[in-house]
NURO-9889 format. One line per 3 residues: number of its first residue (from 1); for each residue z, x, y of N, C-alpha, C. Coordinates in steps of 0.2 Angstrom, whole numbers. Each point is the difference from the previous one (the first is absolute). Layout:
NUM> Z/X/Y/Z/X/Y/Z/X/Y ~ ...
END
This chain:
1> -137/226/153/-1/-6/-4/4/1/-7 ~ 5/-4/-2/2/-2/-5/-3/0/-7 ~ 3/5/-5/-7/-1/-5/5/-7/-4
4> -5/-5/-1/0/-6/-3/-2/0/-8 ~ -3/7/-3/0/-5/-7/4/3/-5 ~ 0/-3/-5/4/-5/-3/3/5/-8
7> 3/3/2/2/9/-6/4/-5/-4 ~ 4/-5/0/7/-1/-5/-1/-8/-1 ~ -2/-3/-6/2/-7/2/5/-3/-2
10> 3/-4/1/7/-3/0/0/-7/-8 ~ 3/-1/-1/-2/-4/-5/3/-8/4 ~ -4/-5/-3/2/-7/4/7/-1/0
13> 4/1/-5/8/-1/0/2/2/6 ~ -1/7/0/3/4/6/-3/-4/6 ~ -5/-1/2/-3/-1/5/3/-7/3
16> 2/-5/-6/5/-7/1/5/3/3 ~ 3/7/-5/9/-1/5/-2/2/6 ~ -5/4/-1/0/2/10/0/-6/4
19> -6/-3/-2/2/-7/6/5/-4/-2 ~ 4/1/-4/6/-4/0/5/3/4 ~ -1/8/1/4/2/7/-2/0/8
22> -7/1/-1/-3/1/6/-3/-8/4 ~ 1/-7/-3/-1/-4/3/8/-3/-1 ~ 1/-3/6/8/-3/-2/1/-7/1
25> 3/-2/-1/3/-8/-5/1/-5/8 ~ -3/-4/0/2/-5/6/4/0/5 ~ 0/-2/3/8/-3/2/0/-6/6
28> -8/0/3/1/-7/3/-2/-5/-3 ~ 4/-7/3/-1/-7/-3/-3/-3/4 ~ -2/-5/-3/-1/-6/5/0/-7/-5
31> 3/-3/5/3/-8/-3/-7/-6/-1 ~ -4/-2/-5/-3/-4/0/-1/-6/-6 ~ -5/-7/4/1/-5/-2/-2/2/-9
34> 1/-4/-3/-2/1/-6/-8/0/-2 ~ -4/-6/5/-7/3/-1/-2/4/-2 ~ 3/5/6/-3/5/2/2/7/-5
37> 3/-1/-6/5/3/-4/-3/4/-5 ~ -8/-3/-4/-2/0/-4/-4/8/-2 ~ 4/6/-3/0/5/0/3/5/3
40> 5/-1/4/5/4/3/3/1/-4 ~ 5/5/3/5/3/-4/6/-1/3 ~ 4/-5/-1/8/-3/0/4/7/3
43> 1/0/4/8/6/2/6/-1/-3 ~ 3/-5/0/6/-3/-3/0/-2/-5 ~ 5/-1/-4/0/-4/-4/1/-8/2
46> -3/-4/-4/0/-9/2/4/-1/-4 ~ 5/-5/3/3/-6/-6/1/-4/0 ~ -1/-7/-1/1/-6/-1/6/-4/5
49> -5/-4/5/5/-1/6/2/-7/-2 ~ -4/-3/-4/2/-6/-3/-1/-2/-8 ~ 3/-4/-4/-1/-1/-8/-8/-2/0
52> -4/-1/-6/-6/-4/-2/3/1/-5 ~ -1/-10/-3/-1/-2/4/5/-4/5 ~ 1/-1/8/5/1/2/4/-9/-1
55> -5/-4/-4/3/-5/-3/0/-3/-9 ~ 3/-4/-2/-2/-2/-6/-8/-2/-2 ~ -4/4/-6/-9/-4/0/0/-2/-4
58> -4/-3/-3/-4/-2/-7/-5/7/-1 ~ 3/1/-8/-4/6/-2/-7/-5/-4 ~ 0/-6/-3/-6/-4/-2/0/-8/4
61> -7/0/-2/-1/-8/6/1/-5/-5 ~ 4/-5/3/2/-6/-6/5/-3/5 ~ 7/-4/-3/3/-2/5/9/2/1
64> 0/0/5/8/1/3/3/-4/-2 ~ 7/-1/-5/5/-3/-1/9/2/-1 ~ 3/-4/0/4/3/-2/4/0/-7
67> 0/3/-3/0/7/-6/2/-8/-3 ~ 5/-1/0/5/-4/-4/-2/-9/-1 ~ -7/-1/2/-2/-4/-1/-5/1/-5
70> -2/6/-1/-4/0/-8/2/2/-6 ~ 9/-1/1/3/3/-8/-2/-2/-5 ~ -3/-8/0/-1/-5/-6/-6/0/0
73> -5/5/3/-8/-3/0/-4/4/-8 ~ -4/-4/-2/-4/3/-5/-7/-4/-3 ~ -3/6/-3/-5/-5/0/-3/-6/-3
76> 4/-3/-1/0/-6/-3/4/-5/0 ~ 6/2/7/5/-3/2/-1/3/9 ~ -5/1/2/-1/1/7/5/-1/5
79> 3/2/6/3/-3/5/-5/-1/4 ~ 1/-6/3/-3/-3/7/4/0/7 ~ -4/4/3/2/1/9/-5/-4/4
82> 4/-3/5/-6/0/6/-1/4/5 ~ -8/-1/2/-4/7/3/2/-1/7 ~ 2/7/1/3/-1/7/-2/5/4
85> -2/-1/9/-2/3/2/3/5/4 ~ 5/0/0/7/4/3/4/3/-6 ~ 8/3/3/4/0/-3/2/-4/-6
88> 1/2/-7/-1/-5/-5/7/-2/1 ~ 1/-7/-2/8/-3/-1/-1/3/-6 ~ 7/0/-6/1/0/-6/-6/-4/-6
91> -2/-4/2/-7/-5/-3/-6/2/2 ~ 0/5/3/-7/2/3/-3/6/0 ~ -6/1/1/-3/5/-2/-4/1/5
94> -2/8/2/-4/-2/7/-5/6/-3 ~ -8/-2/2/-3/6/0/-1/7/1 ~ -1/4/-5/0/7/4/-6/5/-1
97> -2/3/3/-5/6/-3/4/8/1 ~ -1/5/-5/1/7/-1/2/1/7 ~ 4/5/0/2/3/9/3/-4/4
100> 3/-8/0/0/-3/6/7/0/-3 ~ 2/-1/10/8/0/-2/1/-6/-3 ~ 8/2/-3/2/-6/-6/4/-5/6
103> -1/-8/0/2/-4/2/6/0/1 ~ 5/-4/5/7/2/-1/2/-4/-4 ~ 7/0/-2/1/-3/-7/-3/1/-7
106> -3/1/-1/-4/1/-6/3/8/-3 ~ 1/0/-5/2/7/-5/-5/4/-3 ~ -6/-5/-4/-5/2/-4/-7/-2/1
109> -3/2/-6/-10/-2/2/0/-1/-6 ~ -3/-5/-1/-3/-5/-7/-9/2/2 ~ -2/9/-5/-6/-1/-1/-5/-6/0
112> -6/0/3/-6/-3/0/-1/-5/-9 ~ 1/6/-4/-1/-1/-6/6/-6/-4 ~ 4/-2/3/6/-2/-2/1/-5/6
115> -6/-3/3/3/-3/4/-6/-4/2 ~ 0/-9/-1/-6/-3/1/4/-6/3 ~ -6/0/7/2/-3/6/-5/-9/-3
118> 2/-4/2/-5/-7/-2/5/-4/4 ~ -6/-4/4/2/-6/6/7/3/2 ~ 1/5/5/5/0/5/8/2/-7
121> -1/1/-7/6/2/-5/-3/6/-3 ~ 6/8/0/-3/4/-4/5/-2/-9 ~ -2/3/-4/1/0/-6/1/8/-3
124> 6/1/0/1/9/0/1/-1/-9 ~ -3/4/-2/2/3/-9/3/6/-1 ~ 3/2/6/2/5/-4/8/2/6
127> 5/1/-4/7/1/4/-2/7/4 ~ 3/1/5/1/7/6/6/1/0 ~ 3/6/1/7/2/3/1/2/4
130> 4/1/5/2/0/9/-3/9/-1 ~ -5/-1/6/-4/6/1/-7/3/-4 ~ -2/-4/-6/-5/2/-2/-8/-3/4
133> -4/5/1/-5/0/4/2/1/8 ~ 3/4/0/3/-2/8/3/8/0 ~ -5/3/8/3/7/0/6/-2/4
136> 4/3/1/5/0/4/1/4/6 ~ 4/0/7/-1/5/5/1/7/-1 ~ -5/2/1/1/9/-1/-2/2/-7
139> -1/-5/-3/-1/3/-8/-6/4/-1 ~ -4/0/5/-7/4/-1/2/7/5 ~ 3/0/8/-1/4/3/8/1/5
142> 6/4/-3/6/-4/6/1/6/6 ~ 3/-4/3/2/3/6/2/7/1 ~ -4/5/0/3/8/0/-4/4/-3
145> -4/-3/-6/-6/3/-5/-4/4/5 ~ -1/7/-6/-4/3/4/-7/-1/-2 ~ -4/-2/6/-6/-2/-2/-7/7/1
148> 2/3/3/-5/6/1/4/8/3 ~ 2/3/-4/1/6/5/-4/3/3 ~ 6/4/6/-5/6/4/-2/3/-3
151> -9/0/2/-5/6/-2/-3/-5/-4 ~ 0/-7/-2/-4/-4/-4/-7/-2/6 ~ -6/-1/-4/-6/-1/3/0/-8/-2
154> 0/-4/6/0/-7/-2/-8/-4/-1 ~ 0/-4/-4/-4/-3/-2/0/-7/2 ~ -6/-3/-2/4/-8/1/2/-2/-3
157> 2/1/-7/3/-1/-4/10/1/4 ~ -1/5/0/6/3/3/2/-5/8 ~ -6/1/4/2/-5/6/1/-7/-1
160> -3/-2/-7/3/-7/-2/8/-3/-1 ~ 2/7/-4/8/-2/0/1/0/5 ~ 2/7/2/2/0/8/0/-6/3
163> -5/-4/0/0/-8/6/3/-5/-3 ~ -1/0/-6/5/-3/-5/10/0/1 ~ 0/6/0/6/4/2/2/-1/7
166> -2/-4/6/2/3/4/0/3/5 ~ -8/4/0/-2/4/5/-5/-1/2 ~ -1/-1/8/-4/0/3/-4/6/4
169> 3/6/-2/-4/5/2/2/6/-5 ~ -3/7/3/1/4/-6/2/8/6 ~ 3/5/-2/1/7/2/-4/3/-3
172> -7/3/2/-3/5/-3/-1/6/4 ~ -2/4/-3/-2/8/4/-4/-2/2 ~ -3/3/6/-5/1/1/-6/4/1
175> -6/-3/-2/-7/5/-5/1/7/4 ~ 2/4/-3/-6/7/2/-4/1/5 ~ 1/4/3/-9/0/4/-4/4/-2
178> -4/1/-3/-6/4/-1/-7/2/2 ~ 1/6/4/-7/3/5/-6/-1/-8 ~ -4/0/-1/-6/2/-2/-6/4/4
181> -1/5/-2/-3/4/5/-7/4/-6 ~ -5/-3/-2/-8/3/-3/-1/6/8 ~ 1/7/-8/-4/6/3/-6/0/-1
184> -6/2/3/-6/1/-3/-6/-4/1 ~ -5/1/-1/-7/-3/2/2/-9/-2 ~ -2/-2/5/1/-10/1/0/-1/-6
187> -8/3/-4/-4/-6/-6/3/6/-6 ~ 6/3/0/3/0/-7/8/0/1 ~ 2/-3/6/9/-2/-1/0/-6/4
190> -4/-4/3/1/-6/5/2/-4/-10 ~ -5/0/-5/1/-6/-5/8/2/-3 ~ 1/7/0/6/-2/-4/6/2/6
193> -2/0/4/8/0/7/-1/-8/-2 ~ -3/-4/2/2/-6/0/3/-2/-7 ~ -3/3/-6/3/-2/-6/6/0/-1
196> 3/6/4/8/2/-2/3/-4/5 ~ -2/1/7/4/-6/4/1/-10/-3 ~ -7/2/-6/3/-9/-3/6/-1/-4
199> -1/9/-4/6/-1/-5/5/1/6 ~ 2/4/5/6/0/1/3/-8/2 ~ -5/-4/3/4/-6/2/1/-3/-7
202> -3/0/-5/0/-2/-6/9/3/-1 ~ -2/4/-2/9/6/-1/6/-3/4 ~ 0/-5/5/4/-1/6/0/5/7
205> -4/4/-1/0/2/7/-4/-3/5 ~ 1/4/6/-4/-3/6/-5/6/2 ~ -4/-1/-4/-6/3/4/-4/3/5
208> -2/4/5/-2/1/6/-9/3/-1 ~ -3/-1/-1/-9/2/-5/-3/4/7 ~ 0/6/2/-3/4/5/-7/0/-3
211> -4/4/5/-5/0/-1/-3/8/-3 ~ -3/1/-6/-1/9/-1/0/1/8 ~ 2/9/-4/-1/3/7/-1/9/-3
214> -2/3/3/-5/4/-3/5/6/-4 ~ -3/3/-6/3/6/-4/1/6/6 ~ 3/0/5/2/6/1/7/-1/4
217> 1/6/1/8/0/2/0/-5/8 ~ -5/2/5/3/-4/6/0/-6/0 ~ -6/-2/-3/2/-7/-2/4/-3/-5
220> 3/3/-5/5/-3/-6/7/0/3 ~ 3/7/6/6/2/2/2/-7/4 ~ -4/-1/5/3/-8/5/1/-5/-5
223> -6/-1/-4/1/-7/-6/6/0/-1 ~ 3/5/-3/8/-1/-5/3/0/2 ~ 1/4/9/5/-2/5/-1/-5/2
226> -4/-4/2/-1/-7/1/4/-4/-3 ~ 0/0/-6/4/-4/-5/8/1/-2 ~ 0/6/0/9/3/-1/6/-6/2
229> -2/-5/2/4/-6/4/0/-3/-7 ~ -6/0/-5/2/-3/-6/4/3/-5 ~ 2/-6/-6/4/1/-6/-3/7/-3
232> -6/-2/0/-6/5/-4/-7/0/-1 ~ 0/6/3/-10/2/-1/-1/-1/-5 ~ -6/-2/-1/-5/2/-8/-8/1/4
235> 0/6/-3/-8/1/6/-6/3/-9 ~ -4/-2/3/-5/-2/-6/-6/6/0 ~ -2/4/-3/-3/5/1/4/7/3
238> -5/4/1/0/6/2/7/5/-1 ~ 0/-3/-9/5/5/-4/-4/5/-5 ~ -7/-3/-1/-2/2/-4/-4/10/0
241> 0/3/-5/-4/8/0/-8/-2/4 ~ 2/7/6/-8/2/1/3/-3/10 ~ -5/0/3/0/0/9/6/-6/1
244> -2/-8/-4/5/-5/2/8/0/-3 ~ 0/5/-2/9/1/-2/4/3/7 ~ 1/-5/4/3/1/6/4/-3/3
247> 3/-7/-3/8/-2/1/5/6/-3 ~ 0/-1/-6/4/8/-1/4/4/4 ~ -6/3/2/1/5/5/2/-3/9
250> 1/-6/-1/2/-1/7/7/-2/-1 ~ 1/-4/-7/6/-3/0/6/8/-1 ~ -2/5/-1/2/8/-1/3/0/8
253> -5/-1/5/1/2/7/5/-3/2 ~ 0/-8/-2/2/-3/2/6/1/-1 ~ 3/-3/-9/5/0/-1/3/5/-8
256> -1/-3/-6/0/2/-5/-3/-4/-6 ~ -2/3/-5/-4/-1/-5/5/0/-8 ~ 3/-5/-1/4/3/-5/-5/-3/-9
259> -5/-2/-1/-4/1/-5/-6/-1/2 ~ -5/6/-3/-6/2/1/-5/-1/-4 ~ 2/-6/-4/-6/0/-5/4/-5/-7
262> -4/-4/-1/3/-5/-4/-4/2/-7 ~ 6/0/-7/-5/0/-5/-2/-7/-3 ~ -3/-2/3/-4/-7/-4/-8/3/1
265> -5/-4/-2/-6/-3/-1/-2/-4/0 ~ -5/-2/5/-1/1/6/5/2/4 ~ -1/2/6/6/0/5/5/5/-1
268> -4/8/1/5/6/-2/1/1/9 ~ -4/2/3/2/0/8/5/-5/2 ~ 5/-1/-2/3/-5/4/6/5/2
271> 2/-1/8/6/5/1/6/-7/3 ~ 5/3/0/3/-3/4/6/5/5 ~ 3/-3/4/1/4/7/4/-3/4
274> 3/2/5/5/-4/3/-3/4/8 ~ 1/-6/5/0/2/6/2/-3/6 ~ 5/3/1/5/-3/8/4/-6/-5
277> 1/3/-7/5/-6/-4/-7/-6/-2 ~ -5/0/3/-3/-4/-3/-4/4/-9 ~ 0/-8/-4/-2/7/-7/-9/-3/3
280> -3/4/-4/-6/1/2/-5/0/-7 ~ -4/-7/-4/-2/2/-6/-5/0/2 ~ -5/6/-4/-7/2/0/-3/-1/-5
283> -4/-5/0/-6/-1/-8/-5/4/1 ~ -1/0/-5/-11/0/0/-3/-4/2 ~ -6/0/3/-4/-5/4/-5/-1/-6
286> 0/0/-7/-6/-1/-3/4/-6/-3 ~ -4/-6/-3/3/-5/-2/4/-2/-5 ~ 0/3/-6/3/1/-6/7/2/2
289> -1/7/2/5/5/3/5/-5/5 ~ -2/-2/4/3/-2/7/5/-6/-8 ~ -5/-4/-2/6/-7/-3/5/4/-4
292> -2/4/-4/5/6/-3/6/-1/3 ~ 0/5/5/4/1/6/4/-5/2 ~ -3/-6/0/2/-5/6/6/-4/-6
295> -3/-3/-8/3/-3/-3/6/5/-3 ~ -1/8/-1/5/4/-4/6/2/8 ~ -3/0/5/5/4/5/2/-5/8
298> -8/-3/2/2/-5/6/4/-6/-2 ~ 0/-3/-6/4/-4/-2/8/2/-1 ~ 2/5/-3/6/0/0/2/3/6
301> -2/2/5/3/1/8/1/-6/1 ~ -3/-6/0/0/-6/3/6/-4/-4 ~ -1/2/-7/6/-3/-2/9/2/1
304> -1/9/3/6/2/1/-1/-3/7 ~ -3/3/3/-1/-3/9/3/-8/1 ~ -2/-3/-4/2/-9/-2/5/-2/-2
307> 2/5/-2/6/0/-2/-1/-5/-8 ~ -3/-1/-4/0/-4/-5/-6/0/-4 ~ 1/-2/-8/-7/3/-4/-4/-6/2
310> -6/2/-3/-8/-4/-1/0/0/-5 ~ -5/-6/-4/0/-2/-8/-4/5/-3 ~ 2/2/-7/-3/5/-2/-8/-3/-1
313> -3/6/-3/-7/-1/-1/0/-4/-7 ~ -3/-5/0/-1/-2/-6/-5/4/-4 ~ 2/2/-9/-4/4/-5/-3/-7/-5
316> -6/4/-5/-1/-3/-3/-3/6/-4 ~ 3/-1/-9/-4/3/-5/-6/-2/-1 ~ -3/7/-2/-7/1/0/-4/3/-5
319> -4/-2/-4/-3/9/-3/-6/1/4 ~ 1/8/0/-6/4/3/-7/-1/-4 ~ -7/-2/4/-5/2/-2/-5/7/0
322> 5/4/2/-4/6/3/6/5/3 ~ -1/6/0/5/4/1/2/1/6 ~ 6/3/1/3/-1/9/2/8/-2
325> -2/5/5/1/9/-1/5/-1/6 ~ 6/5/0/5/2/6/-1/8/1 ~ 2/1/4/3/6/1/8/1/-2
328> 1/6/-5/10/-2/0/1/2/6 ~ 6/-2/3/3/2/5/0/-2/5 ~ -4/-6/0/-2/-4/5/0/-8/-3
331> 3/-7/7/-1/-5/-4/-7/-5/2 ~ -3/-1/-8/-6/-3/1/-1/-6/2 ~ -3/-4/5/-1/-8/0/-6/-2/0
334> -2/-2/-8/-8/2/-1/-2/-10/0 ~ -2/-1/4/-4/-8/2/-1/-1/-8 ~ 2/-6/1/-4/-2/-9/-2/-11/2
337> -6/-3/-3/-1/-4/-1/3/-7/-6 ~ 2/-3/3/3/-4/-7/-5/-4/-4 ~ 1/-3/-5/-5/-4/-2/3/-2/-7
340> 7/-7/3/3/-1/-6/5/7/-2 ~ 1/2/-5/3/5/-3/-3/6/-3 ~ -6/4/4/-4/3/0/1/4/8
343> 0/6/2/0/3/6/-5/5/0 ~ -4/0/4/-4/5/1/-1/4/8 ~ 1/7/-2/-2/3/6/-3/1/4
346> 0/-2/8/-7/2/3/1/5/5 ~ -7/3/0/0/6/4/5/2/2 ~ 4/5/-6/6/5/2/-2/4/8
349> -5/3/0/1/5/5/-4/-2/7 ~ -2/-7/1/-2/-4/5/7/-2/6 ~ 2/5/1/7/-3/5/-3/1/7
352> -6/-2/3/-4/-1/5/-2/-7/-1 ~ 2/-3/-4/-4/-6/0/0/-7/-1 ~ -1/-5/6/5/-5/-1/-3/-4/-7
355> -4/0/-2/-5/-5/-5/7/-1/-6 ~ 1/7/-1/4/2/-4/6/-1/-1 ~ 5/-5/8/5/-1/2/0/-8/-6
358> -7/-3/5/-2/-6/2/2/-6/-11 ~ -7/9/-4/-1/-3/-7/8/0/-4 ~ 5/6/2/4/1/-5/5/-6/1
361> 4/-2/-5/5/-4/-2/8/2/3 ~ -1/9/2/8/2/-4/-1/8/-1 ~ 5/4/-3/-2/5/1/7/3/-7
364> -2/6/-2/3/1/-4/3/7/2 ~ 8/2/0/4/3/3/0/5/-5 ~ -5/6/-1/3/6/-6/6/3/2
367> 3/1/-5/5/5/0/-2/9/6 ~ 7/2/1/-4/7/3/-1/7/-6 ~ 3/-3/-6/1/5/-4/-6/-1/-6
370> -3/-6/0/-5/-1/-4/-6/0/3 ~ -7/3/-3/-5/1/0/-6/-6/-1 ~ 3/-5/1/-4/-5/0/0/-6/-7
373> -4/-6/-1/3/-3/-5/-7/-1/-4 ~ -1/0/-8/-6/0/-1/-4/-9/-1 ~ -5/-1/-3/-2/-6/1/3/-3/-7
376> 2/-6/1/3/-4/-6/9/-1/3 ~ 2/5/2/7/1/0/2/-6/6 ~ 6/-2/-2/3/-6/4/3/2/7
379> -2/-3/7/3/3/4/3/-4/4 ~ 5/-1/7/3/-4/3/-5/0/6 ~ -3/-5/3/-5/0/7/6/-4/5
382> 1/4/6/2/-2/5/-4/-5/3 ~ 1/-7/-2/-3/-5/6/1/2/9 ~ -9/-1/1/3/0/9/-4/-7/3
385> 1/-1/7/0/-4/4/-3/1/7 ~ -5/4/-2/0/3/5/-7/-4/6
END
């Protein structure tokens, strides 16, 4: 047997580049409709296959005319048009609201405010000049604009131009595959195998949620082989000191181990590994630990794997109510509860325990070279969503 524990730990930097070499960059597409768009990640670049907008509109709601019949108008000297339901002749004025295309014939838009309609005759006060209120084609979006490069994460903001633009489908990569695989007794890795399977599909991957299967080598060695068809393992447990430290030592048999130990806290057993080319990431199975791992390491696999980032973690300053201790050399992610602009820590050394997931707000990322922060001192809390 393999000895599995953990002599050297790697600092999370390092442990990012490794999965930045040991998990690799996409390459297949698939072509789909825009619904279906909303969080993928674009292969190509998009550009604009046609102007927006692709005709003349009204930028405000009032009336369509042409330009050169309100030279003389004022407000005390009004010009009179009649209301017209169509294209306005030169004496005519035809209703508009903001965004609608501009009428033919017409040059301009006689705002709302400057424009009073009474029995079937408008009354304009105020002269227009050819093109005022009126976007013209292509003046928001033209033909060849780049609207998203490859490797952007599209939103709906993002799939709104696009339709706007043009397109009715989109080139994205396609999700990851990820085994999930909880080592160890049911009742302490079934809750957090499912949990990290949430984040993955959350991340853009595609999830595969197995069932635990027991801390020893015959049973973990098929598990991983079973999966090796995936992007990438993430197996939950049986990394940790003492009998259930046993992925480890199989991913050793199997394949190689290229970090042995992650410095964070929670979540120093994390290894990672490659086997038969697939990368292989090992959490902790305790709860704290495991989202450590999952939000500092599983997520940016997913993002390289994805070919494209995820939105950062939203922070919020805070002053501490009470003291957060580290270890140096290790980086700390100590739970803390918000309340307003007040943070307060709960239970630092409770990383068994969901209560603890459930109360805190966020979590505060010590440095690795700092010893902790005292109470009063102003901190940055990483917001989660978990």
């Amino acid at each position: 047997m393999h000895n599995s524990a953990i002599k050297r730990v790697t600092s999370l930097a390092d442990a990012r580049r490794v999965l930045a070499d040991i998990v690799p960059a996409p390459t297949e597409t698939a072509t789909l409709p825009l619904a279906r768009g909303d969080g993928r990640v674009i292969a190509r670049d998009a550009r604009a296959t046609e102007p927006a907008p692709p005709e003349q509109r009204a930028t405000a709601a009032g009336v369509a005319v042409h330009a050169s019949a309100t030279l003389d108008a004022g407000e005390h000297t009004p010009v009179r048009l009649r209301e017209s339901a169509g294209p306005p002749d030169e004496d005519e004025a035809t209703p508009v609201s903001a965004g609608e295309p501009l009428p033919e014939g017409a040059t301009a838009v006689v705002p709302s405010a400057a424009a009073e309609t009474t029995g079937g005759e408008v009354s304009i006060t105020t002269p227009v000049t050819e093109g005022e209120h009126v976007a013209g084609v292509g003046s928001d979006i033209e033909v060849g604009d780049l609207l998203v490069p490859a490797g952007g994460r599209l939103t709906p903001a993002l799939l709104g131009t696009l339709a706007t633009a043009g397109h009715g489908n989109v080139t994205c990569y396609v999700k990851p595959t990820v085994g999930v695989v909880p080592v160890g007794r049911p009742e302490r890795v079934t809750a957090t195998g499912r949990t990290l399977a949430g984040l993955v599909a959350r991340w853009g991957g595609h999830p595969e949620a197995r069932n635990p299967v027991d801390p020893e080598s015959y049973a973990v060695r098929p598990a991983l082989q079973r999966d090796l068809t995936r992007d990438l393992i993430v197996t939950v447990g049986g990394t940790e000191a003492g009998n259930e430290s046993v992925v480890p030592g199989v991913v050793d048999t199997l394949g190689e181990r290229h970090v042995h130990g992650v410095a964070v806290a929670p979540g120093r057993a994390t290894t990672l590994g490659v086997i038969e080319g697939t990368p292989v990431l090992s959490v902790p199975g305790t709860v704290v630990g495991s989202l450590v791992a999952a939000i500092q390491l599983v997520c940016p696999a997913l993002e390289h794997g994805g070919g494209g980032a995820l939105p950062t973690i939203a922070t919020t300053e805070a002053q501490l109510d009470g003291k957060l201790a580290s270890a140096p050399g290790e980086r700390t992610f100590a739970r803390v509860a918000l309340d307003g602009e007040t943070a307060t820590p709960i239970a630092t050394g409770a990383a068994t325990q969901w209560s603890t997931v459930a109360s805190a707000d966020g979590w505060v990322a010590v440095p690795d070279a700092s010893e902790g922060y005292d109470a009063g001192e102003t901190v940055s809390v990483e917001r989660w969503e978990l």
